[in-house]
Phi, psi and omega in degrees: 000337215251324182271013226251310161315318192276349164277265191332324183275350184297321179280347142326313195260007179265353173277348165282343178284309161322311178307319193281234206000285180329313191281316184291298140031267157259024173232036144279185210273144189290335180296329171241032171241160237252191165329030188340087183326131168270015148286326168309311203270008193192175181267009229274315198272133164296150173286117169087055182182164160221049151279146211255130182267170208272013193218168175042056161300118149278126136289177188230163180300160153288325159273338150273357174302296165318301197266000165277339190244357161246329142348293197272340148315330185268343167237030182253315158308261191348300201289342155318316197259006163267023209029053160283049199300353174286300165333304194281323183296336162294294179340284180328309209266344199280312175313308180251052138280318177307295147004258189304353171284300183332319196276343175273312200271329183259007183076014170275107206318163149198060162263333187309269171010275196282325175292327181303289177315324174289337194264345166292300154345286206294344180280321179285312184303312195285343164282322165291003196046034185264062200260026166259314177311297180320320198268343186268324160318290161316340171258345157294309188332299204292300159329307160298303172234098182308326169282015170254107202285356164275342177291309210291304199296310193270007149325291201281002180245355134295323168275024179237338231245166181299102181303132143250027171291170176250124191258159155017313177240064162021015168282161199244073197239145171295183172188101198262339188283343189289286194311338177295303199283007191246014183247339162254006159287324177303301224281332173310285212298317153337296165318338192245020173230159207282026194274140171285355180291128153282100173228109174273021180282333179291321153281000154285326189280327165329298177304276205305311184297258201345316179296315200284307187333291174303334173319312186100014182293173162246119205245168185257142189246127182248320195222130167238152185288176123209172195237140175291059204258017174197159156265163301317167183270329193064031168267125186235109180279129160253168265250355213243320179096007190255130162330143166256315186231148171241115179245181083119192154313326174299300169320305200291347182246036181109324175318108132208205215298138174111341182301144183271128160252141196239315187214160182234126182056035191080026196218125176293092163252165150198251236284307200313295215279357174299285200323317171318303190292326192317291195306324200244343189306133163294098137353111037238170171200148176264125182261152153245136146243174167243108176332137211283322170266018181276330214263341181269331196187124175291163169273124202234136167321145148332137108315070184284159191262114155346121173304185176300310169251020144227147184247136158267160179205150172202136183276140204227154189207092177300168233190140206289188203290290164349293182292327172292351178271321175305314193284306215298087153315175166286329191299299288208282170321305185290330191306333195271338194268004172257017157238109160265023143292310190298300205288302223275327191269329158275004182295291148001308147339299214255346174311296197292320182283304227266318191313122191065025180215178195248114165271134170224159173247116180285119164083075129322341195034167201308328189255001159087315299279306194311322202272287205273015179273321166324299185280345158304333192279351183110356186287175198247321189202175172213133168232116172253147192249141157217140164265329176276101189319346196246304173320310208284286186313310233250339164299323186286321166302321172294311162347294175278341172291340188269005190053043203235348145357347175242350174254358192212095161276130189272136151221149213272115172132180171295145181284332177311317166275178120133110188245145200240137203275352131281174160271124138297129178286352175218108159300140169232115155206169174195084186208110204216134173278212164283331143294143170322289185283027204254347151291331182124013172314349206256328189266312156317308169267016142291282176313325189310319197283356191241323154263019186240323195252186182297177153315301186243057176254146166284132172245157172222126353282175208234028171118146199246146160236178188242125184239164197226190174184130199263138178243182138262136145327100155298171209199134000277155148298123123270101146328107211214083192268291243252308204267276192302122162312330171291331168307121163231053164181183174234125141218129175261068197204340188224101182256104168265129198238170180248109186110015246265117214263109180332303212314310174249049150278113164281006178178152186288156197294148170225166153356172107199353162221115175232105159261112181250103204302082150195216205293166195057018191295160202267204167242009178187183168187151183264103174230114162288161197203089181241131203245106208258143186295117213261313205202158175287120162189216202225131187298088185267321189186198175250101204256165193222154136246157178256157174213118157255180223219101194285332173116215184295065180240155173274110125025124178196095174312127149232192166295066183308140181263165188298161145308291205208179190284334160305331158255144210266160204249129185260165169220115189206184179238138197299137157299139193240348152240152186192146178263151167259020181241119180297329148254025166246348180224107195268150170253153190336304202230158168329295194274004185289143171227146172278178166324301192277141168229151202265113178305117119303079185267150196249123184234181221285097166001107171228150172272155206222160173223086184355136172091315195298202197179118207247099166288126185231129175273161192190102200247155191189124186241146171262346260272332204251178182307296172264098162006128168205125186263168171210105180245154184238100205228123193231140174254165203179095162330146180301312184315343198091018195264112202289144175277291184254111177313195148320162145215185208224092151239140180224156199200000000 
């Protein structure tokens, strides 16, 4: 009661307060003062929308409409080309909020328009690296004016590039069949207009979606076509957008039952008016859908191991160990647990070790595999580690499913951070680049040997090496920098190819890293090298393989269980050593590829001769988060005529 004068005069005084405040307001200096929102200016707009609310509509002039939308065109254009892009997507939205009034109150068409302004929009969200606005601007674009072909072009270089979008399973994957039709929808609509102007970019990026498609890489599929050419179609959609039924021409390209329809002709609508366009679009027209297994788990291409003329390839740049753990996918886990000489010899492994004792595991990945084989195997408990938050979710579910949650504690983070409430008696890890160390394996299982496990604990594998060779570049190369997931950097001096053929080796592999997983790992190694030329031809770089070492496991012929339904269940021996070189650890099947893919680093085309002789120096520090190598390489004719000078790459 005692406080109730002093509330009253306080609610007195804030409509004056409001009132100052309003007033400085607009009589600030014209430089810093900003867009007044026409939601602002009237009741017309709900506040923060420019839904027209259903009662007290204020109109506007017809000329002020007008001088408002070329305002905000002229300083939506400045603000691109000083590259203010926050300034300019204020701009942008301001352009169509007016917009949608001009298009309720004067009747008027303006989606050409307002799509243009979305596509402006979406170039300013995508310069800020704000690339989930950009894909939704551009699909507004696309939704207004279906025929505008640079919003379809700047989609498709968006959904073709290692997407950052967040797709469905939250993973950060392309979606290349999306990018193909909207990179030939551009290049049509381009064809149909009357400018005279040459523009290939779109069939360039066209070409390039097209090599990784065909390559046999494993690419991810998020959206399948199918195309309309008659009424009816034999689709029966329900209100949900999920297929119900499959007939017809729909059946025959595929359609079924549980697919999501996600757009008709590049355009997101929805439920009423999809049926409506079902009925009136002119023949032919393209529906997308999203496959029935999109919304649980992406889909993935066959992986085939590249013929004899074709090599994959990508150029790669390490990067500390975090990034390579932020990056690790579903693509990245299945490519590895389907090369089986790798999985089977630690499978083996953890058989022959793991009884009755506590096990921990480095990198476990979504599917536990290692972990839950440990516990098939007799382990008394596992603590498996994951870093990757998605990875981590998706581990924990197979866990329970397997019912094993009372034998496997999952835990969330780096094993560097990540304290175990025991010492384990057996390491599990597999986690290795193209080079042995070049993930960070040297630092990890240092700390692992001085907090997590015994003295005299077993690891698996129980060390690894790096081998080197002066080589030729097979040819042709596809190049998958831009398109494929598995590329994670740009260098071109560090080149990776898949399959790497012995064939175009100029002298046998020698040594140049040996890590021997226990006490005394060093913080770096030195290795001199002279590699004398077995044939002629011409010295482009160095291709390396890794080959680990599982320890004391017995040798054994068992069963390979199939891939897929296509492959028949084998009988061969687990191998106690293995390789990332395809004719020293050959794999089951055609279609099978390893894992590993083999680093090439490339220094300046020189020609060679039997006798000649390539000295390599080969320096390497773990001691920090990122690896960092320095290799050194001089060529040298038998006559003594130096050929190639010292030269230097380092990364």
């Amino acid at each position: 009661a005692n406080n109730r004068p002093v509330l009253w005069r306080l609610a007195l005084r804030l409509p004056a307060a409001a009132l100052l405040i309003a007033t400085l307001h607009a009589y600030r200096p014209e430089k810093t003062r900003r867009f007044i929102p026409l939601r602002n200016l009237g009741s017309n707009l709900i506040p923060g929308t420019d839904i027209p609310k259903s009662t007290e509509k204020r109109t506007y002039s017809k000329q002020e409409l007008q001088e408002r939308l070329t305002e905000s065109i002229n300083t939506a254009r400045q603000a691109m080309m000083a590259k203010d892009f926050r300034n300019g997507i204020d701009r942008c939205d301001y352009g169509m909020t007016v917009l949608e009034i001009m298009s309720r109150q004067e009747k008027l068409n303006t989606d050409k328009l307002y799509a243009k302004l979305c596509n402006w929009a979406a170039c300013c969200a995508h310069s800020l690296g704000q690339f989930r606005g950009a894909f939704e601007y551009w699909e507004k674009a696309i939704t207004r004016d279906p025929q505008l072909p640079d919003a379809h072009y700047n989609l498709a270089s968006l959904l073709a590039n290692t997407s950052h979008l967040e797709s469905r399973s939250t993973n950060t994957l392309p979606d290349l069949p999306a990018a193909r039709w909207h990179c030939r929808r551009a290049i049509d609509l381009w064809a149909a207009t009357d400018s005279k102007e040459e523009w290939t970019q779109p069939q360039d990026l066209l070409d390039d979606i097209d090599k990784v498609l065909q390559s046999g890489f494993m690419t991810p599929v998020h959206s399948r076509y199918v195309t309309v050419r008659e009424r009816p179609f034999g689709m029966k959609v329900g209100e949900s957008r999920k297929v119900l039924r499959s007939t017809g021409p729909a059946r025959e390209q595929g359609v079924e039952r549980g697919d999501e329809v996600y757009k008709i002709d590049g355009r997101k609508v929805e439920f009423n008016r999809f049926l409506n366009l079902f009925k009136i679009l002119p023949l032919p027209f393209d529906v997308q859908l999203l496959p029935r297994h999109v919304s649980e788990k992406l889909v993935y291409q066959t992986p085939k191991l590249p013929s004899v003329n074709k090599y994959a390839a990508a150029h790669l740049v390490p990067d500390i160990a975090a990034h390579y753990c932020r990056n690790y996918t579903a693509s990245h886990y299945r490519s590895q647990m389907m090369d089986r000489p790798r999985v089977l010899a630690l499978w083996k492994a953890v058989n022959q070790t793991v009884f009755n004792k506590s096990v921990v595991e480095i990198g476990c990945g979504p599917g536990a595999f290692y972990a839950r084989k440990a516990v098939a195997a007799g382990a008394r408990h596992v603590y498996a580690i994951e870093a990757n938050k998605e990875n981590y979710l998706e581990a924990k579910k197979t866990i329970q499913q397997a019912n094993m949650q009372d034998k496997i504690s999952l835990l969330e983070g780096y094993s560097t951070e990540v304290d175990l409430p025991e010492k384990a008696e057996v390491l599990i890890h597999d986690n290795f680049g193209e080079m042995a160390s070049l993930d960070g394996c040297v630092r990890t299982i240092k700390d692992a040997l001085r907090r997590l496990v015994l003295s005299k604990a077993k690891i698996i594998p129980s060390a690894v090496s790096t081998y080197l060779a002066p080589c030729e570049v097979p040819r042709p190369l596809h190049l998958t920098d831009e398109l494929d997931p598995v590329a994670r950097s740009r260098n071109p001096n560090l080149l990776c190819i898949l399959g790497f053929p012995q064939s175009h080796t100029l002298a046998s592999f020698e040594e140049i890293e040996d890590i021997q997983f226990g006490p005394g790992l060093a913080d770096g190694m030195e290795r001199n090298v002279t590699f004398t030329v077995s044939r002629a031809g011409t010295f482009e770089g160095l291709v390396s393989y890794i080959s680990l070492r599982m320890g004391e496991i017995d040798s054994e012929i068992v069963d390979i269980p199939a891939i897929d339904k296509l492959n028949k269940t084998t009988t061969t021996t687990v191998p106690y050593l293995v390789t990332s070189l395809v004719s020293l650890t050959p794999r089951y099947t055609p279609e099978e590829k390893p894992s590993w893919w083999n680093l090439v680093v490339r220094f300046p085309e020189t020609r060679v001769s039997p006798g000649d002789t390539i000295s390599v120096q080969f320096n390497i520090d773990y001691g920090s988060d990122k690896v960092t190598y320095d290799v050194t390489a001089e060529v040298i004719s038998r006559e003594g005529e130096v050929l190639l000078p010292r030269t230097t790459v380092g990364w």
